[in-house]
N, CA, C and O atoms as a GROMACS GRO file, in nm:
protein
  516
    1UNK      N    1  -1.195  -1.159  -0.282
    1UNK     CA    2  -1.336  -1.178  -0.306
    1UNK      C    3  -1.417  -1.132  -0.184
    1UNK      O    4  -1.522  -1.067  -0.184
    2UNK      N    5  -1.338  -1.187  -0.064
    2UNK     CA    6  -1.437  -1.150   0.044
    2UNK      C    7  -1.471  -0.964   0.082
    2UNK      O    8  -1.570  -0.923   0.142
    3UNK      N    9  -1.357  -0.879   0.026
    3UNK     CA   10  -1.367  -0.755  -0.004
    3UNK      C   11  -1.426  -0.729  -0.082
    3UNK      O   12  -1.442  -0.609  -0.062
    4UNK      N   13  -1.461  -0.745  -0.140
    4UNK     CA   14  -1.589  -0.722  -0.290
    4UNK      C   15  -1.668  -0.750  -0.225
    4UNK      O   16  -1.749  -0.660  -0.205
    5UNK      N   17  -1.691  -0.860  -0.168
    5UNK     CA   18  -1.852  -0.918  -0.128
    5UNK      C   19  -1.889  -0.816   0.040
    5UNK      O   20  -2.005  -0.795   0.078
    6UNK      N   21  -1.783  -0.775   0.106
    6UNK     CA   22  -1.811  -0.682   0.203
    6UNK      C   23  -1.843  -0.520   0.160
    6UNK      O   24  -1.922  -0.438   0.207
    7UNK      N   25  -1.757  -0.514   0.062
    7UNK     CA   26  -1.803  -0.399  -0.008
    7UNK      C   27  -1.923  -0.374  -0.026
    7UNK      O   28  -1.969  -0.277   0.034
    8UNK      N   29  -1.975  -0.423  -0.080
    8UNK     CA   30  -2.068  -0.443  -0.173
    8UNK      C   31  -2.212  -0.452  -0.076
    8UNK      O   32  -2.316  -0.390  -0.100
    9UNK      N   33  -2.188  -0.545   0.036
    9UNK     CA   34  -2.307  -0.562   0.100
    9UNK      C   35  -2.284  -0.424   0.203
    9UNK      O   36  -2.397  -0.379   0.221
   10UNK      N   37  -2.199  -0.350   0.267
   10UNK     CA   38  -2.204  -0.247   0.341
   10UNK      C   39  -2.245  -0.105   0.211
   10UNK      O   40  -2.299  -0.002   0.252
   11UNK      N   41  -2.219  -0.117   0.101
   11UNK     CA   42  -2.329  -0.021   0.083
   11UNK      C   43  -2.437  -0.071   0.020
   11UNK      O   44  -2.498   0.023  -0.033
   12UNK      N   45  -2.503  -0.198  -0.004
   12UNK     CA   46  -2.637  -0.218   0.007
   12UNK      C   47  -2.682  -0.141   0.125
   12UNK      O   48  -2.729  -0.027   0.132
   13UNK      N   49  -2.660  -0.215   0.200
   13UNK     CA   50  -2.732  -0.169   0.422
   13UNK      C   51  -2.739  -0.051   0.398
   13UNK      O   52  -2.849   0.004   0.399
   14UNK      N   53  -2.603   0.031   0.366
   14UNK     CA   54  -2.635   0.177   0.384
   14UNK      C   55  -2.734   0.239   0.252
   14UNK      O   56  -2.823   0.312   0.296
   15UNK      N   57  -2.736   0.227   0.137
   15UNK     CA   58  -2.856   0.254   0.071
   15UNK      C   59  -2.973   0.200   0.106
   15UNK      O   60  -3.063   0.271   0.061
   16UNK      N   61  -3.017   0.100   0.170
   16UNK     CA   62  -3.155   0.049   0.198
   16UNK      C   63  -3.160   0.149   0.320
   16UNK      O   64  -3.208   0.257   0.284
   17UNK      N   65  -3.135   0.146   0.419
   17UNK     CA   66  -3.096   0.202   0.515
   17UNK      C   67  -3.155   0.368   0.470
   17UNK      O   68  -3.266   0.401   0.513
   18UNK      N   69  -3.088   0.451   0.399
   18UNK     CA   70  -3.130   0.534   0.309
   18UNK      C   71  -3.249   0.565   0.256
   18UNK      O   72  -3.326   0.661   0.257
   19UNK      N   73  -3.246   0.465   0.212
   19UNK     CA   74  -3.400   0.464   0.093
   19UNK      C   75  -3.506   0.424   0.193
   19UNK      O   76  -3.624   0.419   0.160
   20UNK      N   77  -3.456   0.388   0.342
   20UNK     CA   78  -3.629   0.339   0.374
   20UNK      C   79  -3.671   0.471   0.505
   20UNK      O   80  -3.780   0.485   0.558
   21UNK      N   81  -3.582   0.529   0.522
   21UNK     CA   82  -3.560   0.657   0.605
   21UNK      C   83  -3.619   0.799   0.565
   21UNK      O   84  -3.540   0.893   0.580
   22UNK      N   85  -3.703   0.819   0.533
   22UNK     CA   86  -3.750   0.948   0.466
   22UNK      C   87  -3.746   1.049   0.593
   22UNK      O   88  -3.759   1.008   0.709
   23UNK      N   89  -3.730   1.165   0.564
   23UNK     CA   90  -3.649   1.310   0.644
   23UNK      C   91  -3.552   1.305   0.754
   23UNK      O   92  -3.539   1.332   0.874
   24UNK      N   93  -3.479   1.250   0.635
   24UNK     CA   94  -3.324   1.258   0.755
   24UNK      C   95  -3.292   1.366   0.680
   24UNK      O   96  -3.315   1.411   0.568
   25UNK      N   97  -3.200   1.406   0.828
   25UNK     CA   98  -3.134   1.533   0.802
   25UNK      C   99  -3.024   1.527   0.670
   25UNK      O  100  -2.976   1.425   0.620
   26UNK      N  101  -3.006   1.638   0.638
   26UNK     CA  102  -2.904   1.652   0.512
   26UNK      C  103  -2.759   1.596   0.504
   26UNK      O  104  -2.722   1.530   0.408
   27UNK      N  105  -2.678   1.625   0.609
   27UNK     CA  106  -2.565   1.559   0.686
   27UNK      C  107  -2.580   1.411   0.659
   27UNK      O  108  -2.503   1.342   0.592
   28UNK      N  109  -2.710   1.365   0.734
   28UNK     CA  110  -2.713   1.221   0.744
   28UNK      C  111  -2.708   1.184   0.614
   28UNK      O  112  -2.624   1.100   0.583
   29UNK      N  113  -2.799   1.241   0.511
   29UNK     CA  114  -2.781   1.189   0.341
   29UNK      C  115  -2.650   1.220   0.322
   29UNK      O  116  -2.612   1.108   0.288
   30UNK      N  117  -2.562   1.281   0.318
   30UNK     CA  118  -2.432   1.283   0.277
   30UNK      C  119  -2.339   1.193   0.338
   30UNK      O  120  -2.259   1.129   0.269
   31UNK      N  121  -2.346   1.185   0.468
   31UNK     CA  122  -2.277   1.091   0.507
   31UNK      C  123  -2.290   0.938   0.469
   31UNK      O  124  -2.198   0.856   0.463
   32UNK      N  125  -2.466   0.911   0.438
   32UNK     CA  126  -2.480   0.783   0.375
   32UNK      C  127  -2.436   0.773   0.232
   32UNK      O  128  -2.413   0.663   0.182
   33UNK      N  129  -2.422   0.892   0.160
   33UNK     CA  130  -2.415   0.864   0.017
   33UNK      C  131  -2.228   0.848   0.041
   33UNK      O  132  -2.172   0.748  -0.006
   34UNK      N  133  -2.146   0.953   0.117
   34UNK     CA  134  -1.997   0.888   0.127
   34UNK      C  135  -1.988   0.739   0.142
   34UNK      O  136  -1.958   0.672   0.044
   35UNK      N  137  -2.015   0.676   0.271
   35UNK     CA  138  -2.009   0.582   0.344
   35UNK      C  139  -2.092   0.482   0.223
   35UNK      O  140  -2.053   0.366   0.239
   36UNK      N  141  -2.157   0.488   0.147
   36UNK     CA  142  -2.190   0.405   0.027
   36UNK      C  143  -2.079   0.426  -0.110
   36UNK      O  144  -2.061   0.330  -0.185
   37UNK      N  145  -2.015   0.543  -0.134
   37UNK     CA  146  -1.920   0.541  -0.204
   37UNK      C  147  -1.827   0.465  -0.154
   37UNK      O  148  -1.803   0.358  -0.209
   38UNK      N  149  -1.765   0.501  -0.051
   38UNK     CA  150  -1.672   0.413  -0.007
   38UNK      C  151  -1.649   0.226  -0.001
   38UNK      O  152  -1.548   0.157   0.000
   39UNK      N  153  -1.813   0.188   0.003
   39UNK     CA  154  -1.822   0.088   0.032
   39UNK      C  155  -1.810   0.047  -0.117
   39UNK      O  156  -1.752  -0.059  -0.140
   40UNK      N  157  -1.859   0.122  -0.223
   40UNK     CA  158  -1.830   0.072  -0.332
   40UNK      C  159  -1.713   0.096  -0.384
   40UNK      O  160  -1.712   0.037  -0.492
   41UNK      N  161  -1.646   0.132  -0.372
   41UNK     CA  162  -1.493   0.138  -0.408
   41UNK      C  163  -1.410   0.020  -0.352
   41UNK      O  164  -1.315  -0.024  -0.417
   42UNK      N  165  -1.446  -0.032  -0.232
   42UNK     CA  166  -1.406  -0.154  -0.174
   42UNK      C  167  -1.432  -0.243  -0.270
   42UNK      O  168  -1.348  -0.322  -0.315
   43UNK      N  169  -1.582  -0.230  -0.315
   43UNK     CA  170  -1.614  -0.356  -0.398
   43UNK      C  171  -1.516  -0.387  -0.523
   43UNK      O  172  -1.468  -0.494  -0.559
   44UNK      N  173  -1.502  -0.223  -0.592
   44UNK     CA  174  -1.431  -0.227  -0.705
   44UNK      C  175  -1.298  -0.280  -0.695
   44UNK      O  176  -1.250  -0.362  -0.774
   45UNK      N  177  -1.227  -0.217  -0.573
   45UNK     CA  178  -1.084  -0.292  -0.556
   45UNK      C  179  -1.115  -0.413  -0.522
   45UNK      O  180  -1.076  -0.485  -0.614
   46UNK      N  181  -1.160  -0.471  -0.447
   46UNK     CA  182  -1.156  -0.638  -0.448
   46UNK      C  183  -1.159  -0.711  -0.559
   46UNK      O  184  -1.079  -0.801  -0.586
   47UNK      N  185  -1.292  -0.660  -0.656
   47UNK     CA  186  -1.306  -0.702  -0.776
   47UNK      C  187  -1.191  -0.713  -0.915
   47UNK      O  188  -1.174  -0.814  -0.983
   48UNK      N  189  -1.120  -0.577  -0.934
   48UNK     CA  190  -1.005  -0.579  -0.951
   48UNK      C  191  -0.899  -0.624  -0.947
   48UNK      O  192  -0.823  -0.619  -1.044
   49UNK      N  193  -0.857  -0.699  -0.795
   49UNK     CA  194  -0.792  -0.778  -0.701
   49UNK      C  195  -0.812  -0.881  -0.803
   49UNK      O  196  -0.724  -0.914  -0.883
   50UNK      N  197  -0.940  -0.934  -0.798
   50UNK     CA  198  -0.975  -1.076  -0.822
   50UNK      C  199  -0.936  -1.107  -0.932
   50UNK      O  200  -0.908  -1.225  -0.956
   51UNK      N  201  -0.924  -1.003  -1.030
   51UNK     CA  202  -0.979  -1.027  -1.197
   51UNK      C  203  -0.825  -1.026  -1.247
   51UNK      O  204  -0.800  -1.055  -1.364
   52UNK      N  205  -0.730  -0.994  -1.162
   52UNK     CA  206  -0.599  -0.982  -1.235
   52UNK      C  207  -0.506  -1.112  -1.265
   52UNK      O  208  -0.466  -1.169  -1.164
   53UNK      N  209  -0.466  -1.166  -1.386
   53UNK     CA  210  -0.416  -1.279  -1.406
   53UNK      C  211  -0.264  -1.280  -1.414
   53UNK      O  212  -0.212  -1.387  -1.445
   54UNK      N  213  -0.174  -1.159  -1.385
   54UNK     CA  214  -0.036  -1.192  -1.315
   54UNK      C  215  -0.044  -1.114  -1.223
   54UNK      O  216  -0.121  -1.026  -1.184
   55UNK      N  217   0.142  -1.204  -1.165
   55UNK     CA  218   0.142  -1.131  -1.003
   55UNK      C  219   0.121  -0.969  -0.976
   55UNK      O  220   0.146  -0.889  -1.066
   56UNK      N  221   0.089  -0.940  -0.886
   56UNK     CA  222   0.087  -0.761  -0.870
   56UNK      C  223   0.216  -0.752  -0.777
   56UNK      O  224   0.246  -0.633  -0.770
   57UNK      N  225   0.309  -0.835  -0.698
   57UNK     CA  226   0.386  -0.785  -0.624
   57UNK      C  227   0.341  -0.696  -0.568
   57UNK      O  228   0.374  -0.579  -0.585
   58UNK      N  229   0.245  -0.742  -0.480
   58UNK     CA  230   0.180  -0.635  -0.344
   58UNK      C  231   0.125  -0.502  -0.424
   58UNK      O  232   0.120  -0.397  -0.360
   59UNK      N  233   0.085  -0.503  -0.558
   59UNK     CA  234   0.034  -0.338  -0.594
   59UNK      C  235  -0.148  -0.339  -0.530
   59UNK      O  236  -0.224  -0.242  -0.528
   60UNK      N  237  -0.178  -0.479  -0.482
   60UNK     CA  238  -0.340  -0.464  -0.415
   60UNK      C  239  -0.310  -0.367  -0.284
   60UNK      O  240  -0.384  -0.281  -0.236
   61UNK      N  241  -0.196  -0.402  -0.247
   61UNK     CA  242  -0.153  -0.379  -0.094
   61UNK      C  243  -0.154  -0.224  -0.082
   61UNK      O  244  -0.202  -0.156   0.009
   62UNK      N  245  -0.086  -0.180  -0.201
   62UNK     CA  246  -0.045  -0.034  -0.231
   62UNK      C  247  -0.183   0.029  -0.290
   62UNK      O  248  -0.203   0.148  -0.264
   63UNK      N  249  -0.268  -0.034  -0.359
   63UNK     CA  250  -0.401   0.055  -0.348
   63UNK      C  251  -0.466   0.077  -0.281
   63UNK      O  252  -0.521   0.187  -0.271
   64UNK      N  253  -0.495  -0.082  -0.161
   64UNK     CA  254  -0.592  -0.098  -0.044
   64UNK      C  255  -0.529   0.007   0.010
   64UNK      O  256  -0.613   0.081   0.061
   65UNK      N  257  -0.405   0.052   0.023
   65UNK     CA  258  -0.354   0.142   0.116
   65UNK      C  259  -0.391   0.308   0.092
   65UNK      O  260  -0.446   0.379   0.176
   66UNK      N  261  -0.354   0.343  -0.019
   66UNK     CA  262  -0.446   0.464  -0.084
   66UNK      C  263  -0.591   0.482  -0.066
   66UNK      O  264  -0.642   0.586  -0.024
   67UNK      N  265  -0.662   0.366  -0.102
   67UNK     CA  266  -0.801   0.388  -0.075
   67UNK      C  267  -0.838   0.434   0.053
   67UNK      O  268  -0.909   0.534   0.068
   68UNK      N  269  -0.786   0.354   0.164
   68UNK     CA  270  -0.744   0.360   0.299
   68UNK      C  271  -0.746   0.538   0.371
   68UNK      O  272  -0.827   0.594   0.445
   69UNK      N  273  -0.640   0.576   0.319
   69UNK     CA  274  -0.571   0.685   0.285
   69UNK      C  275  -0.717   0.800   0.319
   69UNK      O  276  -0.754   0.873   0.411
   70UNK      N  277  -0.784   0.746   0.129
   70UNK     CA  278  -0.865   0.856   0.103
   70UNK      C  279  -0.964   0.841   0.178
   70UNK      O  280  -1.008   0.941   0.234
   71UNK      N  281  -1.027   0.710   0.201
   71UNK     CA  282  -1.140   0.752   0.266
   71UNK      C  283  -1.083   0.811   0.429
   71UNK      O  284  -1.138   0.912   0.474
   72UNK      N  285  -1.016   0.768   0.480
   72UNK     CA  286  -0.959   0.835   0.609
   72UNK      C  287  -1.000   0.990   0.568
   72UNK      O  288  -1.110   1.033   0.604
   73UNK      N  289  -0.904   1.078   0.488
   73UNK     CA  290  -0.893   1.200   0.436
   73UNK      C  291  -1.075   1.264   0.433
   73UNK      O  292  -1.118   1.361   0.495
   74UNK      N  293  -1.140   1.190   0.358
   74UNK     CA  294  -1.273   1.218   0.327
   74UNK      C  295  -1.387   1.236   0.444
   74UNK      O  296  -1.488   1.303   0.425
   75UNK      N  297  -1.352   1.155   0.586
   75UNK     CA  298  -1.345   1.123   0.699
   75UNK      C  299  -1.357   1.268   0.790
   75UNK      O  300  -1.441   1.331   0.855
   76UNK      N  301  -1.209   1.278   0.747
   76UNK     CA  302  -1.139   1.392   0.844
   76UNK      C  303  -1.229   1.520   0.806
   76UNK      O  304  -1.276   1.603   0.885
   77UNK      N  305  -1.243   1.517   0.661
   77UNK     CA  306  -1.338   1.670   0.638
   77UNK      C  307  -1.448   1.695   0.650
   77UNK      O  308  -1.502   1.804   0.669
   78UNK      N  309  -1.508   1.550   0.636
   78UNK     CA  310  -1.666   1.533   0.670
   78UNK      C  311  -1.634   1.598   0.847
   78UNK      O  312  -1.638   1.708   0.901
   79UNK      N  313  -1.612   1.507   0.874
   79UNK     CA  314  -1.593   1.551   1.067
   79UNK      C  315  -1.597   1.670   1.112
   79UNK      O  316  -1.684   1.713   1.187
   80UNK      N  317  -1.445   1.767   1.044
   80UNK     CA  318  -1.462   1.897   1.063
   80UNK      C  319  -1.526   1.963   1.030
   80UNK      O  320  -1.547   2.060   1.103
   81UNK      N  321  -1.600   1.953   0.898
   81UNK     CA  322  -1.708   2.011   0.850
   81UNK      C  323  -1.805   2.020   0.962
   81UNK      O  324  -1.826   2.130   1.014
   82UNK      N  325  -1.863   1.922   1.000
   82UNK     CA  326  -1.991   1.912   1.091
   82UNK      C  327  -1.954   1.978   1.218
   82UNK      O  328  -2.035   2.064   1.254
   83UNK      N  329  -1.863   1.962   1.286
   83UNK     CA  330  -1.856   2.023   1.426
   83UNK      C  331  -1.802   2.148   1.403
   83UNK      O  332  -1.783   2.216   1.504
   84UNK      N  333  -1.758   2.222   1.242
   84UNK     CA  334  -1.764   2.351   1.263
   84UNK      C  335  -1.849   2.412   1.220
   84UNK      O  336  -1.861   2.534   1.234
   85UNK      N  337  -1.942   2.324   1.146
   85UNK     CA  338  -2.118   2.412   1.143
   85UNK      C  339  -2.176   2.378   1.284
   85UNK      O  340  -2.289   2.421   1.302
   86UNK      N  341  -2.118   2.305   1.394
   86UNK     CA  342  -2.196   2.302   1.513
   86UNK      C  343  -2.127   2.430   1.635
   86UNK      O  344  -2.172   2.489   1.733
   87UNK      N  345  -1.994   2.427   1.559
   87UNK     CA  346  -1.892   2.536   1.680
   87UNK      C  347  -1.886   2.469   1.812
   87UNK      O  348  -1.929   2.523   1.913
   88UNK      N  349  -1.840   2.366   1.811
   88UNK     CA  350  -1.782   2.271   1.876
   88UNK      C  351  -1.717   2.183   1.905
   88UNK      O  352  -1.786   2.082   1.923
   89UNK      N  353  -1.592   2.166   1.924
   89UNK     CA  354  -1.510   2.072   1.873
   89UNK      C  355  -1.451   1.989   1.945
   89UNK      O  356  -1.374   2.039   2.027
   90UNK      N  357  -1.458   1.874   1.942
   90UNK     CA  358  -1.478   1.766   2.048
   90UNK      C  359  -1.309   1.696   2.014
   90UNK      O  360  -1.259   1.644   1.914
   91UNK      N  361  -1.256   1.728   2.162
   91UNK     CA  362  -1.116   1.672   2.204
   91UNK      C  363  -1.114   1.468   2.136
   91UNK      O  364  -1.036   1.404   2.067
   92UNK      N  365  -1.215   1.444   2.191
   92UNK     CA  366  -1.245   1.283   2.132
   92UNK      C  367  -1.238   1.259   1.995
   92UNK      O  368  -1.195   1.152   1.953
   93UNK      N  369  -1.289   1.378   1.897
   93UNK     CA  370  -1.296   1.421   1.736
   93UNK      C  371  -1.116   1.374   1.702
   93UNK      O  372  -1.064   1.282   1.639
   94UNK      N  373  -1.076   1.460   1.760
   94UNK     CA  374  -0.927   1.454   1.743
   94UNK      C  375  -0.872   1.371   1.768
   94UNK      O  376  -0.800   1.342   1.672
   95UNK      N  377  -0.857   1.302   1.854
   95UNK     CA  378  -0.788   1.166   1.877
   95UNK      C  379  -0.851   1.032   1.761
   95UNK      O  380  -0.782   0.936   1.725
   96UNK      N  381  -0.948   1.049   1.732
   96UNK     CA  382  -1.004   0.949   1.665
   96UNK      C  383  -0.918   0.968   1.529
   96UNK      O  384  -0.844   0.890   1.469
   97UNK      N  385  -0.952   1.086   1.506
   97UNK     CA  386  -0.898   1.138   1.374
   97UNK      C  387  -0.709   1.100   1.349
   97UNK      O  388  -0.644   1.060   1.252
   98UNK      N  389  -0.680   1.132   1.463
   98UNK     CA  390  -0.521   1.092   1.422
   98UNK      C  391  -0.478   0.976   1.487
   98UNK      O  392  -0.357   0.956   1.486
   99UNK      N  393  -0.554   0.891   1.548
   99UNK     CA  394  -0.540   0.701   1.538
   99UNK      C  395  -0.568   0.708   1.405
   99UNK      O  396  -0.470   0.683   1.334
  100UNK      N  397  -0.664   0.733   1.349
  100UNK     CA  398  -0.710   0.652   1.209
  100UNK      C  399  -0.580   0.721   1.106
  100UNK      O  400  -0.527   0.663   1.012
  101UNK      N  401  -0.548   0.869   1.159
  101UNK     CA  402  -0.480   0.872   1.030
  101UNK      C  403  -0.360   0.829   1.040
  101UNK      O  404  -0.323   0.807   0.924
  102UNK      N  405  -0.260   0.800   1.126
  102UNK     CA  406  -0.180   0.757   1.192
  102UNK      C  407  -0.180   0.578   1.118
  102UNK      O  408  -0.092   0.525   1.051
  103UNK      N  409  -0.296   0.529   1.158
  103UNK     CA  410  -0.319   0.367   1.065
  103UNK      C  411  -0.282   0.378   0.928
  103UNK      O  412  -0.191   0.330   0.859
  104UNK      N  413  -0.393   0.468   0.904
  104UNK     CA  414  -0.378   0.495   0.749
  104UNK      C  415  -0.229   0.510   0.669
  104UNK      O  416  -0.200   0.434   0.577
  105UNK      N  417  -0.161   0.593   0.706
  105UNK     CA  418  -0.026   0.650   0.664
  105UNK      C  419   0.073   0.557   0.698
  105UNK      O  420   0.166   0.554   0.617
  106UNK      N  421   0.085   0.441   0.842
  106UNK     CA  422   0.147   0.324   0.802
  106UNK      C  423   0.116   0.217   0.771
  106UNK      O  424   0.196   0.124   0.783
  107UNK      N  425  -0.020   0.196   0.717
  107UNK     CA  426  -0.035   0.069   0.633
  107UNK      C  427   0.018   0.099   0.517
  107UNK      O  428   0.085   0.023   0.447
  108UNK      N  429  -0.024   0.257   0.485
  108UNK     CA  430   0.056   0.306   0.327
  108UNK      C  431   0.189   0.278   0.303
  108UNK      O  432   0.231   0.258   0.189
  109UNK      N  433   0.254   0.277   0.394
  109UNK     CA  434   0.403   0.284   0.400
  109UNK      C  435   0.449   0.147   0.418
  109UNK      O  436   0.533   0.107   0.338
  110UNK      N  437   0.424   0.098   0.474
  110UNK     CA  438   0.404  -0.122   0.487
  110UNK      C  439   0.359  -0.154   0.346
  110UNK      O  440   0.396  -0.265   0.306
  111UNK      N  441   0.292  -0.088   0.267
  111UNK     CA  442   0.258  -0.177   0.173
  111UNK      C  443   0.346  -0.114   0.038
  111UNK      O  444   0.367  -0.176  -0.066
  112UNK      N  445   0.385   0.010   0.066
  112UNK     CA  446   0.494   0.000  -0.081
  112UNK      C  447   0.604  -0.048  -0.010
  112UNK      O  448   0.668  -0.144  -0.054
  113UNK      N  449   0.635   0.009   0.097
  113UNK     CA  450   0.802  -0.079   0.110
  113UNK      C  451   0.783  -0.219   0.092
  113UNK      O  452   0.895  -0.257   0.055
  114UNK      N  453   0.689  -0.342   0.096
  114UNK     CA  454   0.651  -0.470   0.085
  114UNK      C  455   0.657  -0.484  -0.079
  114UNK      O  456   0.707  -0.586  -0.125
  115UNK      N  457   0.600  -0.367  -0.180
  115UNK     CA  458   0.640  -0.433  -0.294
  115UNK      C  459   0.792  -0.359  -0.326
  115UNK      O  460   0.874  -0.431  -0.384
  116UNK      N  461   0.818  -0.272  -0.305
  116UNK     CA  462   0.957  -0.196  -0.310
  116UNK      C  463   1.071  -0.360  -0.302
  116UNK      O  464   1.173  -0.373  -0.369
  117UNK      N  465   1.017  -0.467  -0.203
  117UNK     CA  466   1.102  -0.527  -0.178
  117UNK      C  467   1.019  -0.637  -0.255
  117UNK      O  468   1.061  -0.742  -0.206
  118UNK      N  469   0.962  -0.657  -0.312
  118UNK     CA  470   0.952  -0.784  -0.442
  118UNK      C  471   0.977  -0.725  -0.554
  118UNK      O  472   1.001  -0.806  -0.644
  119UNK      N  473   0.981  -0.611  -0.587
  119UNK     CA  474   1.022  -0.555  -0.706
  119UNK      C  475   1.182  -0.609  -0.728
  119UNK      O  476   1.220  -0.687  -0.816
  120UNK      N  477   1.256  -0.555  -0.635
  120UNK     CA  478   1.392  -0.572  -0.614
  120UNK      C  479   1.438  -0.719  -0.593
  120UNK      O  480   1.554  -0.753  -0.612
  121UNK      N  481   1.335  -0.808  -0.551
  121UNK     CA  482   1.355  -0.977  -0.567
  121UNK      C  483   1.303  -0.972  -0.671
  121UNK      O  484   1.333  -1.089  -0.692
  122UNK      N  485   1.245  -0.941  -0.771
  122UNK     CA  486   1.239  -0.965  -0.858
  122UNK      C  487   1.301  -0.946  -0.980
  122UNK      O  488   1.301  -1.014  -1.083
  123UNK      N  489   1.360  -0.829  -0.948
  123UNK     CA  490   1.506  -0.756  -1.060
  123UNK      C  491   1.608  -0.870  -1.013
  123UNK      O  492   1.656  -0.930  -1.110
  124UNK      N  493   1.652  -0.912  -0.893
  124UNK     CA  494   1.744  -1.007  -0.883
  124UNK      C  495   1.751  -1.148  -0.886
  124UNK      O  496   1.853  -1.215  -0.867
  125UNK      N  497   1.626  -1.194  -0.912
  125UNK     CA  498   1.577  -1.338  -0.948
  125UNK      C  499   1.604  -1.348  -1.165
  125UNK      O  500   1.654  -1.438  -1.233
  126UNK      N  501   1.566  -1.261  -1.192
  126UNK     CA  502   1.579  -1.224  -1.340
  126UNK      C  503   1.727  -1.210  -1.392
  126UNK      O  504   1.771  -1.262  -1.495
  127UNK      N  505   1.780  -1.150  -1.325
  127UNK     CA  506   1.960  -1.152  -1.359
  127UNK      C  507   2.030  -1.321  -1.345
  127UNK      O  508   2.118  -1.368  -1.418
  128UNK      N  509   1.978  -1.373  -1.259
  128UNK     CA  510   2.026  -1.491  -1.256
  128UNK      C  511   2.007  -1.623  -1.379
  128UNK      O  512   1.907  -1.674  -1.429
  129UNK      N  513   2.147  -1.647  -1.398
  129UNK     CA  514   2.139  -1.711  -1.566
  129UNK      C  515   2.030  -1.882  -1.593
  129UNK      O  516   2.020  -1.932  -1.705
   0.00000   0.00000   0.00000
């Protein structure tokens, strides 16, 4: 719930934020309209999260992790995009970029091997008479 409700209020901020800003640059509208997608997709997975009435065996874990993933990915191109319409490319760009993607790719990997291994307690809890 509390992911839904963070969702949800980080792209309020960033649409008000938006909407009360008249001539921002073009970049900046795109980056607010991502950074508001994103925030709503949080909302949706939390919400999702919430609404499901059997176990998922960690499959929240394995989406939060994808989502994760993409917006990282979405991140990375926005970034390069901009500093190669500026022709400049900032050593700091890069490091940021592969901490985050570096996070990204093992939370992904923590969270299927986590249901990989309730799946398999769960195939072996079921055999038992």
């Amino acid at each position: 719930m509390t992911l839904a409700l963070a969702g949800l209020a980080g792209s309020g901020l960033i649409g008000l934020l938006w909407a009360t800003e008249p001539g921002l640059p073009p970049r900046t509208l795109v980056a607010f309209a991502v950074l508001a997608a994103i925030g709503l997709c949080w909302a949706v997975f939390g919400g999702w999260a919430v609404t499901r009435r059997t176990p998922m065996f960690a499959r929240d874990r394995v989406v939060a992790g994808w989502l994760g993933l993409g917006a990282w990915l979405l991140f990375t191109v926005g970034a390069f995009v901009i500093t190669t319409l500026r022709h400049k490319l900032e050593p700091s760009l890069l490091v940021v970029v592969s901490v985050l993607g570096v996070l990204a790719i093992v939370n992904l990997r923590a969270a299927r091997r986590r249901r990989a291994a309730l799946l398999r307690q769960k195939e072996q809890l079921s055999r038992l008479p």
